[in-house]
Backbone atoms as SQL, in Angstrom:
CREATE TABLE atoms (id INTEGER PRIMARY KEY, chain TEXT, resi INTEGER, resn TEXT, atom TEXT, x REAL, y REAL, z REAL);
INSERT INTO atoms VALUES
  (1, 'A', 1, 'UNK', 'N', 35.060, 78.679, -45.253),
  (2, 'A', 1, 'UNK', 'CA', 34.691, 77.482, -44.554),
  (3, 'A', 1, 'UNK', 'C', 35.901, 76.533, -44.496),
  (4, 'A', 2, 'UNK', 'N', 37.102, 77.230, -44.114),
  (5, 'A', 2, 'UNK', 'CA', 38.561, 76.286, -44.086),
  (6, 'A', 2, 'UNK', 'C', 37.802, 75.571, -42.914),
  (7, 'A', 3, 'UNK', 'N', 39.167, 74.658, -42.898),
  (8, 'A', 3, 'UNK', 'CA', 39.365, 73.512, -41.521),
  (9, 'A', 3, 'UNK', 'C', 39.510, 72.302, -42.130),
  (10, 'A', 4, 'UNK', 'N', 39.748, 71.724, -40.813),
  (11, 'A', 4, 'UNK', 'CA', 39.892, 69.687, -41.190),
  (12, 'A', 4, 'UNK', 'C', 38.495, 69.362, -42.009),
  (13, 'A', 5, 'UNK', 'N', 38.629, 69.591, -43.356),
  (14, 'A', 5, 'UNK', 'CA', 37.823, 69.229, -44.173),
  (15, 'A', 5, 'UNK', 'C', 37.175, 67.119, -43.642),
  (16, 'A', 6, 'UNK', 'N', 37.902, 66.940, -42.691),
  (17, 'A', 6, 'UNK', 'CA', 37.581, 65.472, -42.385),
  (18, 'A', 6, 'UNK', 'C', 36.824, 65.249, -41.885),
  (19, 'A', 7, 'UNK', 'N', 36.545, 66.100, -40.767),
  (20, 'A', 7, 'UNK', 'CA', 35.536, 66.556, -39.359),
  (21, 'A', 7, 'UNK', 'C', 34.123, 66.389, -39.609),
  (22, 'A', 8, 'UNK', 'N', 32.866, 65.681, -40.463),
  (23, 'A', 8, 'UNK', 'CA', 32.170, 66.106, -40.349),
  (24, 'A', 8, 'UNK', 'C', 31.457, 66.733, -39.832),
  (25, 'A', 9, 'UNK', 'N', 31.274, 66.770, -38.546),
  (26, 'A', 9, 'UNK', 'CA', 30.827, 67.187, -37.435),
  (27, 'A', 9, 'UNK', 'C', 30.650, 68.311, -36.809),
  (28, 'A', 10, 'UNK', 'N', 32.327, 68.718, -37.109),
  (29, 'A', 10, 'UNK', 'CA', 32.864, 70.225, -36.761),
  (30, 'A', 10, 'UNK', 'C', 32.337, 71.185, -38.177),
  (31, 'A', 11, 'UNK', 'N', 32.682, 70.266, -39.278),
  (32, 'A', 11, 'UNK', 'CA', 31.408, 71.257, -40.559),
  (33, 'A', 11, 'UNK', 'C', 29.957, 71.872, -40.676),
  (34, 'A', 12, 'UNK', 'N', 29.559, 71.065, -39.718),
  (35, 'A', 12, 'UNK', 'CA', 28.267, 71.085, -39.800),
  (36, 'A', 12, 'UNK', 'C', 28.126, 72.239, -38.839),
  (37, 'A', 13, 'UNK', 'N', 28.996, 71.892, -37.200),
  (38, 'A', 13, 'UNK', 'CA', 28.541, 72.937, -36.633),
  (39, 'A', 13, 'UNK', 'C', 28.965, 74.004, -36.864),
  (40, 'A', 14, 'UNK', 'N', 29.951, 74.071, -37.935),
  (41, 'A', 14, 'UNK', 'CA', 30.720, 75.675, -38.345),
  (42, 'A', 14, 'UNK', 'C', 29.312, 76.323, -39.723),
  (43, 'A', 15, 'UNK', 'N', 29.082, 75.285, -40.075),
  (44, 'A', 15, 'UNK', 'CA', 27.924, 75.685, -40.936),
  (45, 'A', 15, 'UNK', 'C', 26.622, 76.210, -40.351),
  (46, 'A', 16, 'UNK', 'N', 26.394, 75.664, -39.133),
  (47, 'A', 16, 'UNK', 'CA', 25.238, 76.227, -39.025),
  (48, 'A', 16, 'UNK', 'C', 24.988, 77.465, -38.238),
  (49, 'A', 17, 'UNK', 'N', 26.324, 77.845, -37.581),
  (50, 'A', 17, 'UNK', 'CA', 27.074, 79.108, -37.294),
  (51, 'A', 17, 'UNK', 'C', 27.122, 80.260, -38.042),
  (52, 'A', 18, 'UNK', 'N', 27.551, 79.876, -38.964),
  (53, 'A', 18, 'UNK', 'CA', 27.792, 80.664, -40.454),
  (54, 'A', 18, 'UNK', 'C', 26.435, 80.835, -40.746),
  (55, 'A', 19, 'UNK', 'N', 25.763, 80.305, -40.708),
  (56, 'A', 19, 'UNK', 'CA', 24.154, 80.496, -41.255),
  (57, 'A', 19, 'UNK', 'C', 23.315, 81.324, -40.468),
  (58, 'A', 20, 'UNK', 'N', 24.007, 81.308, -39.112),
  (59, 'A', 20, 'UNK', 'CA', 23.027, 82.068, -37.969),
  (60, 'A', 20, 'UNK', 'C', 23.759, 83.669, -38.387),
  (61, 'A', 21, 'UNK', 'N', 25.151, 84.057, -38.638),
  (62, 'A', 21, 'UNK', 'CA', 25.540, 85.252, -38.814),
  (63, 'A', 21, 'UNK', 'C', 25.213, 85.413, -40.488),
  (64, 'A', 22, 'UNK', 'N', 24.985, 84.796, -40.936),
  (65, 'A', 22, 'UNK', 'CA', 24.156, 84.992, -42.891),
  (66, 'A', 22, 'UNK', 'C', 22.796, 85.892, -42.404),
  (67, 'A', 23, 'UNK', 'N', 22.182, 85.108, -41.653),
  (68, 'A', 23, 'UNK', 'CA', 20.760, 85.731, -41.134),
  (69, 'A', 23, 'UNK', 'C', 20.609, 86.938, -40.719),
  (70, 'A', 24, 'UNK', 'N', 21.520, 87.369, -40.144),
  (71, 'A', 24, 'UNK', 'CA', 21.423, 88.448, -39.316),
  (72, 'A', 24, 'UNK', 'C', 21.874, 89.671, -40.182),
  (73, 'A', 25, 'UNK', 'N', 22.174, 89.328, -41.776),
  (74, 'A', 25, 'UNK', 'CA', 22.921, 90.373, -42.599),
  (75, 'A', 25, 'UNK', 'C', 20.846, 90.334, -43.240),
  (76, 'A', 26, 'UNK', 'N', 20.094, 89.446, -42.829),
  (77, 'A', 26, 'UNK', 'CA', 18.547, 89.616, -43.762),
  (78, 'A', 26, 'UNK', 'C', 17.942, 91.131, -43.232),
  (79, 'A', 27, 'UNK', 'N', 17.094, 91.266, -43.921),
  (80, 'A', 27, 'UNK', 'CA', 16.266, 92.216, -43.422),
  (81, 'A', 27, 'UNK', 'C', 15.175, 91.809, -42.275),
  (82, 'A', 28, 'UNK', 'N', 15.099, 92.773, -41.524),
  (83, 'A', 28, 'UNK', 'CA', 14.340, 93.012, -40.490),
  (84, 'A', 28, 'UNK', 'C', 12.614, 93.116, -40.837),
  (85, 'A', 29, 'UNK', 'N', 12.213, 92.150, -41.845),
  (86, 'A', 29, 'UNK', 'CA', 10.904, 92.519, -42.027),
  (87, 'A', 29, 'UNK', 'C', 10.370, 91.136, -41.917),
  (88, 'A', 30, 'UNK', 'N', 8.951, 90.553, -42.704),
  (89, 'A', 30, 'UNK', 'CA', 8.757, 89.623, -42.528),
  (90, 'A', 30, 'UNK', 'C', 9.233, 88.452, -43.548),
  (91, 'A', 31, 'UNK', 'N', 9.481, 88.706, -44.743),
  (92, 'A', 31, 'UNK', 'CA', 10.516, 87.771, -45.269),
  (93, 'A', 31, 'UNK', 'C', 11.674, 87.755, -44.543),
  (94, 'A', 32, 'UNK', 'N', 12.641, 88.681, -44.260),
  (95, 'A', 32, 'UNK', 'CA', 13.697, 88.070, -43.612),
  (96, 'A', 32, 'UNK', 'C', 13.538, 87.257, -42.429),
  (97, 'A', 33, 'UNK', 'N', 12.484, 87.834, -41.783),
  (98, 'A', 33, 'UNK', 'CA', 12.451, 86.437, -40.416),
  (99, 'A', 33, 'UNK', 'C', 11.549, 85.400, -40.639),
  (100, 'A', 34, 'UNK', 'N', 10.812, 85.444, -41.696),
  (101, 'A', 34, 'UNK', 'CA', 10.648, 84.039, -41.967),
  (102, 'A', 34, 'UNK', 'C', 11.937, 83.328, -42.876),
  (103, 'A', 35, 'UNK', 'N', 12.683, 83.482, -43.515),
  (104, 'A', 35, 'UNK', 'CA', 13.541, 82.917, -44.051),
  (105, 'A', 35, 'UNK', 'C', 14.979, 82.925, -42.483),
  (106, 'A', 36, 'UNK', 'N', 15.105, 84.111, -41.798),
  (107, 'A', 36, 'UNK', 'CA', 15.651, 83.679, -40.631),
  (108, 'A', 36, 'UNK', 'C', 15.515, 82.143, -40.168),
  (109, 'A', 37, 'UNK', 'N', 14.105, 82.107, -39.834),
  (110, 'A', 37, 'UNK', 'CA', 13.623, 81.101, -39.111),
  (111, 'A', 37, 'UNK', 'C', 14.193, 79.589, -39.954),
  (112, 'A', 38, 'UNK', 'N', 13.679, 79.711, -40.857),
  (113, 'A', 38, 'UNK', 'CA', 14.053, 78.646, -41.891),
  (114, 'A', 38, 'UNK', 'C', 14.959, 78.366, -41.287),
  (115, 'A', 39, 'UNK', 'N', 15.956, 78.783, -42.026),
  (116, 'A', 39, 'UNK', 'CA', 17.332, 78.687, -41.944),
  (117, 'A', 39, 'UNK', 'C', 18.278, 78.188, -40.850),
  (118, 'A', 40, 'UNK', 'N', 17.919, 78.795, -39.761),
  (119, 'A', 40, 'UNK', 'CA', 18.100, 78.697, -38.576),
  (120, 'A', 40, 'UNK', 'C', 17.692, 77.370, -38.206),
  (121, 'A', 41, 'UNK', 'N', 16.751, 76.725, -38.214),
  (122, 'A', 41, 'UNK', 'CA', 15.961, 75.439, -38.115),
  (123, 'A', 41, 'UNK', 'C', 16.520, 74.243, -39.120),
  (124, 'A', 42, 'UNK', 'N', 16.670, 74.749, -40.135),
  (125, 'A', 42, 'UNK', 'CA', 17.092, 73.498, -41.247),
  (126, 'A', 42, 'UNK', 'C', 18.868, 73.504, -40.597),
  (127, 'A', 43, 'UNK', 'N', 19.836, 74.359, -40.820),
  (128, 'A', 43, 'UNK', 'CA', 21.144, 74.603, -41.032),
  (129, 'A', 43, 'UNK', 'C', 21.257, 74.080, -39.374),
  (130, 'A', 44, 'UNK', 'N', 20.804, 74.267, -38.128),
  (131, 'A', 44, 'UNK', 'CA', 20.870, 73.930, -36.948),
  (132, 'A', 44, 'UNK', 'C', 20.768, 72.471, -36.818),
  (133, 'A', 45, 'UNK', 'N', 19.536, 71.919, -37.206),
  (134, 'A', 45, 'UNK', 'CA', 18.965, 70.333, -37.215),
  (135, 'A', 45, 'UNK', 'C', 19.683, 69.254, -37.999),
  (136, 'A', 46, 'UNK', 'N', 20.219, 69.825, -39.251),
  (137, 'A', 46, 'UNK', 'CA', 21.448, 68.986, -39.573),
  (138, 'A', 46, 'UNK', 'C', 22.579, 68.742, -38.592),
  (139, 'A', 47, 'UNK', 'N', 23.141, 69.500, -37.998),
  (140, 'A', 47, 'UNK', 'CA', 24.747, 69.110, -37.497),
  (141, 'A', 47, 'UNK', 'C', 23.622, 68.425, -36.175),
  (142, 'A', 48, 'UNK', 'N', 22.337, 68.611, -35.899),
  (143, 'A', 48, 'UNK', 'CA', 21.913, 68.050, -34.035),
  (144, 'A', 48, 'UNK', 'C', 21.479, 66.532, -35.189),
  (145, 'A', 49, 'UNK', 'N', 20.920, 66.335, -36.147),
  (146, 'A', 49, 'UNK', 'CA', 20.750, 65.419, -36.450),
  (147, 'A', 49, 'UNK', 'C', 21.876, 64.314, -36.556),
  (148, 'A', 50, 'UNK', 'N', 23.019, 64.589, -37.152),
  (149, 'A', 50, 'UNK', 'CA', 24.497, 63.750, -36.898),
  (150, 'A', 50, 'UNK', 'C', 24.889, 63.422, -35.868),
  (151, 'A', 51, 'UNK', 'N', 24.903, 64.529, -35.029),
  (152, 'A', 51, 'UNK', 'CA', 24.862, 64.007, -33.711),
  (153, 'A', 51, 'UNK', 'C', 24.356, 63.183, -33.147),
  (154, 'A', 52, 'UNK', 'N', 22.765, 62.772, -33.145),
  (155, 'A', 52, 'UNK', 'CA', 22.084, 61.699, -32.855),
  (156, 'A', 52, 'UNK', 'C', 22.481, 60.294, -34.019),
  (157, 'A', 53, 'UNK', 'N', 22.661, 60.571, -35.017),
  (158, 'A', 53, 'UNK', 'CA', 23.450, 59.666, -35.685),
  (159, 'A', 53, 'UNK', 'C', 24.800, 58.558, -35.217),
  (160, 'A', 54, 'UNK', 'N', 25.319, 59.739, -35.017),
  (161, 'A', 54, 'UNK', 'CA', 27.041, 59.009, -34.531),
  (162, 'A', 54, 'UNK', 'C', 26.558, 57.672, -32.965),
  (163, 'A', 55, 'UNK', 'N', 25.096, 58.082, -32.422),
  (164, 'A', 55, 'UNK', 'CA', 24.841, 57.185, -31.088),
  (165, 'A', 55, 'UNK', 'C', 24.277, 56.368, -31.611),
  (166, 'A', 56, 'UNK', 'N', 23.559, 56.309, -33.025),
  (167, 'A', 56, 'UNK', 'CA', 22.716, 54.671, -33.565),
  (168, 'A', 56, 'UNK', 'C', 24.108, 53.623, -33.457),
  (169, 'A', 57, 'UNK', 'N', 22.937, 52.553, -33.088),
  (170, 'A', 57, 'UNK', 'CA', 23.469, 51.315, -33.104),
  (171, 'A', 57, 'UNK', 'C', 23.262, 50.176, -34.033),
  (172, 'A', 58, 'UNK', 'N', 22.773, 50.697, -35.064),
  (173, 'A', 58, 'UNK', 'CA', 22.509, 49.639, -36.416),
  (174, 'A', 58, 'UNK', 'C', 22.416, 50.374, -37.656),
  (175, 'A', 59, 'UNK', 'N', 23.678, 49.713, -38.858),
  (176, 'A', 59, 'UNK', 'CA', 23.682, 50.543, -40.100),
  (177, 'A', 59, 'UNK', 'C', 22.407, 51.469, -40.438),
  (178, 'A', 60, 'UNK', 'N', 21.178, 50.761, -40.411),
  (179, 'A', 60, 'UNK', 'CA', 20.025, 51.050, -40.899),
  (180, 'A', 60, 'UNK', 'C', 19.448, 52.358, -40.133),
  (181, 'A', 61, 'UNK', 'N', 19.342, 52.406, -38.592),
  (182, 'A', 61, 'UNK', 'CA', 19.599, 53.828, -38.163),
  (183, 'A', 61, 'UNK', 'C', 20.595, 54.449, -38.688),
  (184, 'A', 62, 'UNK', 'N', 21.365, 53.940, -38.828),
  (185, 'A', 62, 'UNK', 'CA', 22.629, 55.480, -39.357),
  (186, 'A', 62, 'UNK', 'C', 22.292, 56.364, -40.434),
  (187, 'A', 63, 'UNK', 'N', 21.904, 55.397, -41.268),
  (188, 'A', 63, 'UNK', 'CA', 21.738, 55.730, -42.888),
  (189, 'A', 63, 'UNK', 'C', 20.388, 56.153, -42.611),
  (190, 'A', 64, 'UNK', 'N', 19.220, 56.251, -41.802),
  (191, 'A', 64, 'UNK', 'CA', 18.070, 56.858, -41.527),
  (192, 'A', 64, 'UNK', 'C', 18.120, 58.241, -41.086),
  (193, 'A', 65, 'UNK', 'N', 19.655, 58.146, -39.827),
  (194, 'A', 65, 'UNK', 'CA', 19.679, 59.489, -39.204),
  (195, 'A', 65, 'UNK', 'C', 20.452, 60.689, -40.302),
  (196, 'A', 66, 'UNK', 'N', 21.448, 59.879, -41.498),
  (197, 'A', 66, 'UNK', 'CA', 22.214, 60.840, -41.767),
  (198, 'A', 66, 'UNK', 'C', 21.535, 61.290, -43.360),
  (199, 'A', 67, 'UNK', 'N', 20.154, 60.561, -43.707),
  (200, 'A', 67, 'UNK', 'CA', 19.334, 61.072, -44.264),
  (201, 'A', 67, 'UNK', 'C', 18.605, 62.171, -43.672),
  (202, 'A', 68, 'UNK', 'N', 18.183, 62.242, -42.890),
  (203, 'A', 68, 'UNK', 'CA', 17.115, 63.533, -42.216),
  (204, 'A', 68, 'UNK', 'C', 18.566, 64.520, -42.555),
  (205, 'A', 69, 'UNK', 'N', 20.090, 64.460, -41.753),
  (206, 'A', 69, 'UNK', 'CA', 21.006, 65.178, -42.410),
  (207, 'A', 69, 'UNK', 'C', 20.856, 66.134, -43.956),
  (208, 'A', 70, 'UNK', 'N', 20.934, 65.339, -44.735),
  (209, 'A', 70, 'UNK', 'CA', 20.563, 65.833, -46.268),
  (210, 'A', 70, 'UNK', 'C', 19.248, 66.176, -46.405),
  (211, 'A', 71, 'UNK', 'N', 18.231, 65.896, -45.763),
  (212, 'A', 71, 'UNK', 'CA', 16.698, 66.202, -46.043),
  (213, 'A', 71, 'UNK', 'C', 17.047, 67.732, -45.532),
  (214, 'A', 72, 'UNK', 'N', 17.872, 67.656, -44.322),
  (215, 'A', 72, 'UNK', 'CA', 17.867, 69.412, -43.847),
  (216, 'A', 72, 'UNK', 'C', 18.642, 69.958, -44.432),
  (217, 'A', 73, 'UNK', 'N', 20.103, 69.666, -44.952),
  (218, 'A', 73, 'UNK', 'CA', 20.633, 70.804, -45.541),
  (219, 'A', 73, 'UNK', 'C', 20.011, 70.906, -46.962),
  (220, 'A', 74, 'UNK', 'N', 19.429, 70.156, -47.523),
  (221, 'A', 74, 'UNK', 'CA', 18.986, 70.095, -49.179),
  (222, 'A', 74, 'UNK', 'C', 17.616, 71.321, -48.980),
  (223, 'A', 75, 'UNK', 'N', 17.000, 71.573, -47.647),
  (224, 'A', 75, 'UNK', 'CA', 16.107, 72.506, -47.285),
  (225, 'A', 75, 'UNK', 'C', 16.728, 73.806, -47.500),
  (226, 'A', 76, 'UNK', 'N', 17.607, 73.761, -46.731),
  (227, 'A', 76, 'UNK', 'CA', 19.067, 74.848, -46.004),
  (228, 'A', 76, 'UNK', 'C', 18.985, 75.511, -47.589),
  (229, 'A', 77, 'UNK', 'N', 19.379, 74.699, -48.388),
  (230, 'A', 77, 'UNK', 'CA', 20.400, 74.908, -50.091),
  (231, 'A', 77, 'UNK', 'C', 19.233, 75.846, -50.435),
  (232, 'A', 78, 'UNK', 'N', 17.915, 75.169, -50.805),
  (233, 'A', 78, 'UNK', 'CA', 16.596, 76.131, -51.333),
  (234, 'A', 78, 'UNK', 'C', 16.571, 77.218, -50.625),
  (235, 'A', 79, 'UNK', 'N', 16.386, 77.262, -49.132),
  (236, 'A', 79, 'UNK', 'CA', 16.316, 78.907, -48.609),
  (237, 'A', 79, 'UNK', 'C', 17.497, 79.863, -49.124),
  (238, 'A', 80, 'UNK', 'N', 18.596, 79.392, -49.172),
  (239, 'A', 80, 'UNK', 'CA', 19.646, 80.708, -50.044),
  (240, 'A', 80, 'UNK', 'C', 19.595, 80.466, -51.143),
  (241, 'A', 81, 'UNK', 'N', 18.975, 79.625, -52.105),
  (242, 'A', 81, 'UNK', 'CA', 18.955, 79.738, -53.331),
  (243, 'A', 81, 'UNK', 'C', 17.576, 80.611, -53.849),
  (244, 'A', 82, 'UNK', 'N', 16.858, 80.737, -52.636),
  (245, 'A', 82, 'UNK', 'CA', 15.709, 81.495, -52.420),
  (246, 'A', 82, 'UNK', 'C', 16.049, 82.911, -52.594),
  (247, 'A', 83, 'UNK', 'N', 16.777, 83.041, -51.593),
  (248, 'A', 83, 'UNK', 'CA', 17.242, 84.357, -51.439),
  (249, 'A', 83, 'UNK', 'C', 17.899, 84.930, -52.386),
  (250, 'A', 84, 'UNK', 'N', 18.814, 83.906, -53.068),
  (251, 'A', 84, 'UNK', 'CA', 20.088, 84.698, -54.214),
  (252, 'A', 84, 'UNK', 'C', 19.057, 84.727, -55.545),
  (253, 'A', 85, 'UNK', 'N', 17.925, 84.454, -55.256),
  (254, 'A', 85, 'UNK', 'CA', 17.189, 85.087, -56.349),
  (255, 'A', 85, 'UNK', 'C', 16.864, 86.415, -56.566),
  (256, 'A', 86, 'UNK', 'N', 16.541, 86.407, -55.182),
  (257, 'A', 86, 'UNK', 'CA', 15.528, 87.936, -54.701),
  (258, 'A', 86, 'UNK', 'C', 16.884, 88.992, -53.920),
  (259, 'A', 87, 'UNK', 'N', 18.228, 88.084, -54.202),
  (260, 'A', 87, 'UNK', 'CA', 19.288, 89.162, -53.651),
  (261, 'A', 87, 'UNK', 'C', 19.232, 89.797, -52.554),
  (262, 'A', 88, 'UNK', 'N', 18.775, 88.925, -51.347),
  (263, 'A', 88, 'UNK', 'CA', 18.437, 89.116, -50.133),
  (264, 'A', 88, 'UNK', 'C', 19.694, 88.889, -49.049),
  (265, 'A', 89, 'UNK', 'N', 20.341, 89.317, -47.896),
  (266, 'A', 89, 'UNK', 'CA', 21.532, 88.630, -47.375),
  (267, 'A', 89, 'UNK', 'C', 22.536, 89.103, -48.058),
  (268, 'A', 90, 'UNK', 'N', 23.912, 88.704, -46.893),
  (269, 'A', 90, 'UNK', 'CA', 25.250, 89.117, -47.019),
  (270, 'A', 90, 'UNK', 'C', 25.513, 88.666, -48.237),
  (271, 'A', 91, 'UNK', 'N', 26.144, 88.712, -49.644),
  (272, 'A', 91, 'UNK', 'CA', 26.350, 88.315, -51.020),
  (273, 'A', 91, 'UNK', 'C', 27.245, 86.899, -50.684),
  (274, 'A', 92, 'UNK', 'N', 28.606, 87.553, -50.188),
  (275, 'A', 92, 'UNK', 'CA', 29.634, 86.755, -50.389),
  (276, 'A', 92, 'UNK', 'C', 29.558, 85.634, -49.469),
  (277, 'A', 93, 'UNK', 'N', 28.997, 86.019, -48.471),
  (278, 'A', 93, 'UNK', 'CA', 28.192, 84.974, -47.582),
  (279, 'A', 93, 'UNK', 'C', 27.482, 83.899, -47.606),
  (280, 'A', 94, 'UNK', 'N', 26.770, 84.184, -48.325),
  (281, 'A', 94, 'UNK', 'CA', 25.775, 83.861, -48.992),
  (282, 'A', 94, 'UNK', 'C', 26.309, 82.683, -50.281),
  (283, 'A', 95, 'UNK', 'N', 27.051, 83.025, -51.301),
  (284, 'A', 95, 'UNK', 'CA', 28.180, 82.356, -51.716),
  (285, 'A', 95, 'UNK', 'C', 28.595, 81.289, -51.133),
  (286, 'A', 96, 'UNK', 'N', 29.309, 81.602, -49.744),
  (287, 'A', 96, 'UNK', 'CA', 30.192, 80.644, -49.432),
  (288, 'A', 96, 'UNK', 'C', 29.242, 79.607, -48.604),
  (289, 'A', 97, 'UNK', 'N', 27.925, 79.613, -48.267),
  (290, 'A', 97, 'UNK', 'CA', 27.442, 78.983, -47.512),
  (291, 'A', 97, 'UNK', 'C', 26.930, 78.148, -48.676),
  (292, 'A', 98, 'UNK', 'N', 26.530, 78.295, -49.466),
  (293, 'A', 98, 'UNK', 'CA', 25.936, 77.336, -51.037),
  (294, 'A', 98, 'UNK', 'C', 26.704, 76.497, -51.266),
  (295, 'A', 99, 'UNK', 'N', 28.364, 77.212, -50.927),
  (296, 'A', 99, 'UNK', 'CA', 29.110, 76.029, -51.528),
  (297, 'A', 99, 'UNK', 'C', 29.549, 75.166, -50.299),
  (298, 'A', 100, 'UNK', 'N', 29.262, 75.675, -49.394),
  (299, 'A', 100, 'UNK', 'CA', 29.589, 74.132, -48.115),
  (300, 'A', 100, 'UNK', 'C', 28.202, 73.342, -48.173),
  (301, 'A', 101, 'UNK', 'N', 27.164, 73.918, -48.299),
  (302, 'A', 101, 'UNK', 'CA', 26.092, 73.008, -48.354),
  (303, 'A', 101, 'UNK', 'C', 26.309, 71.799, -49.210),
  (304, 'A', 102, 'UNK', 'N', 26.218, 72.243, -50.365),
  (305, 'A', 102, 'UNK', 'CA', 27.192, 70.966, -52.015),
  (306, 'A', 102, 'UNK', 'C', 28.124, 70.486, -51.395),
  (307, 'A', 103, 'UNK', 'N', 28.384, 70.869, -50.595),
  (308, 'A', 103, 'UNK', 'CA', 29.721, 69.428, -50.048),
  (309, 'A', 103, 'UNK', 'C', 29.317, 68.911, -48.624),
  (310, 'A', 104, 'UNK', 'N', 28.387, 69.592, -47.976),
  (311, 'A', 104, 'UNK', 'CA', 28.176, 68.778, -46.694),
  (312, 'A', 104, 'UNK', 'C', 27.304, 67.743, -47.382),
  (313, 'A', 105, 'UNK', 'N', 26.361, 68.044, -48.699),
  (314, 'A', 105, 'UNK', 'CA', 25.312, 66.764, -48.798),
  (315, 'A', 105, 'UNK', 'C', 25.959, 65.944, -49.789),
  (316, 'A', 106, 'UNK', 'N', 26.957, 66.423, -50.311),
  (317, 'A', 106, 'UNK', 'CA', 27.361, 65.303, -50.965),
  (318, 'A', 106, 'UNK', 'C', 28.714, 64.411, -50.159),
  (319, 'A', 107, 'UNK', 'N', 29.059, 64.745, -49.143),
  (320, 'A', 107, 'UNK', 'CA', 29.621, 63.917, -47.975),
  (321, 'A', 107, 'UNK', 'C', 28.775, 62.825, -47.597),
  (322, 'A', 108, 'UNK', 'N', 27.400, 63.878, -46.988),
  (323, 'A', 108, 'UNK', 'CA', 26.242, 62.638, -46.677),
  (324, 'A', 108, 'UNK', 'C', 26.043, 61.720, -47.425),
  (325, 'A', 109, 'UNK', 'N', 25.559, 62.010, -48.214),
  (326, 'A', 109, 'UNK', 'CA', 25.225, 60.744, -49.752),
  (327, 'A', 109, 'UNK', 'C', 26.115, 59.943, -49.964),
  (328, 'A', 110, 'UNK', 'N', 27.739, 59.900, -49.677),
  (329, 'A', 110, 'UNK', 'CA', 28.626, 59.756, -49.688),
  (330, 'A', 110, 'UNK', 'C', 28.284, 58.368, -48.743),
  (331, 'A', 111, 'UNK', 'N', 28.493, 58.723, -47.633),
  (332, 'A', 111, 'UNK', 'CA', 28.316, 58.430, -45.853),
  (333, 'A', 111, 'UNK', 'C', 27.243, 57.329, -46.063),
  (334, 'A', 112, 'UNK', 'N', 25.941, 57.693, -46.808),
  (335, 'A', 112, 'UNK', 'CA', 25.037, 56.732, -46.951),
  (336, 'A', 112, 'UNK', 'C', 25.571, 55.549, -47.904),
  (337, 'A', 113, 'UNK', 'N', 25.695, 55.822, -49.042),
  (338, 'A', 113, 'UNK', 'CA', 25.895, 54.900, -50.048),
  (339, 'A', 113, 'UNK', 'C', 27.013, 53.973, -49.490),
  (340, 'A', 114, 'UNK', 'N', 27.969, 54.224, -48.900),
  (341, 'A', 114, 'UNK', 'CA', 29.037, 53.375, -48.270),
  (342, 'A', 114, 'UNK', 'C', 28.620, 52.388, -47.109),
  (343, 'A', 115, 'UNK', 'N', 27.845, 52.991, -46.643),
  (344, 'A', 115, 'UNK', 'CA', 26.718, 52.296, -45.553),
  (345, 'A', 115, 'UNK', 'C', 26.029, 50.927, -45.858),
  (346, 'A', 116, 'UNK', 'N', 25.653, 51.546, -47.061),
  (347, 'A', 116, 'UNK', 'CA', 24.982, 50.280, -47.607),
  (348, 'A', 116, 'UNK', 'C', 25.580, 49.679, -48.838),
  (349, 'A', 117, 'UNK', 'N', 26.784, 49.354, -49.293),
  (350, 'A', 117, 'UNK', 'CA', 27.821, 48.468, -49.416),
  (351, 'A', 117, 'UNK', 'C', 27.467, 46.952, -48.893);
């Protein structure tokens, strides 16, 4: 997950990229496409949620929109922490997506708390 670690934006959408090719290493049954789905939905709705973020026009939207942010990837985190129980999905993949999650939400939290300064 290199790059302009600065970008939020571009993280998010490289993350939720990364999450759509994580999925596709699941199994073809009905846990994997329900955890597909998940995934796909939480890891997607974060980077569209920032997006609608960056257009609020008052601190208090911001820090509203870039909460739903962390409400979805903190979702995102449980579905592969789901999985790396039951050893489901690409391993190393799988790995590396856990650890951008821990830093996309602790950016957010970040993002918020400075907000409200």
């Amino acid at each position: 997950m290199k790059g302009n670690k600065f970008d939020y934006e571009d993280r998010l959408v490289k993350f939720a990229g990364e999450s759509i090719y994580f999925c596709k290493t699941l199994p073809k049954n009905n846990i994997g496409r329900y955890y597909f789905d998940q995934i796909l939905r939480a890891a997607g709705s974060s980077a569209l949620h920032y997006g609608e973020a960056q257009g609020t026009n008052t601190i208090k939207d911001f820090v509203y929109k870039v909460s739903n942010v962390v409400k979805e990837l903190k979702e995102t985190r449980v579905a592969f922490k789901v999985l790396a129980h039951v050893n489901l999905g690409d391993l190393e993949l799988r790995k590396k997506l856990i650890n951008e999650v821990e830093e996309l939400i602790a950016i957010a939290v970040k993002m918020i708390m400075n907000k409200r300064k």
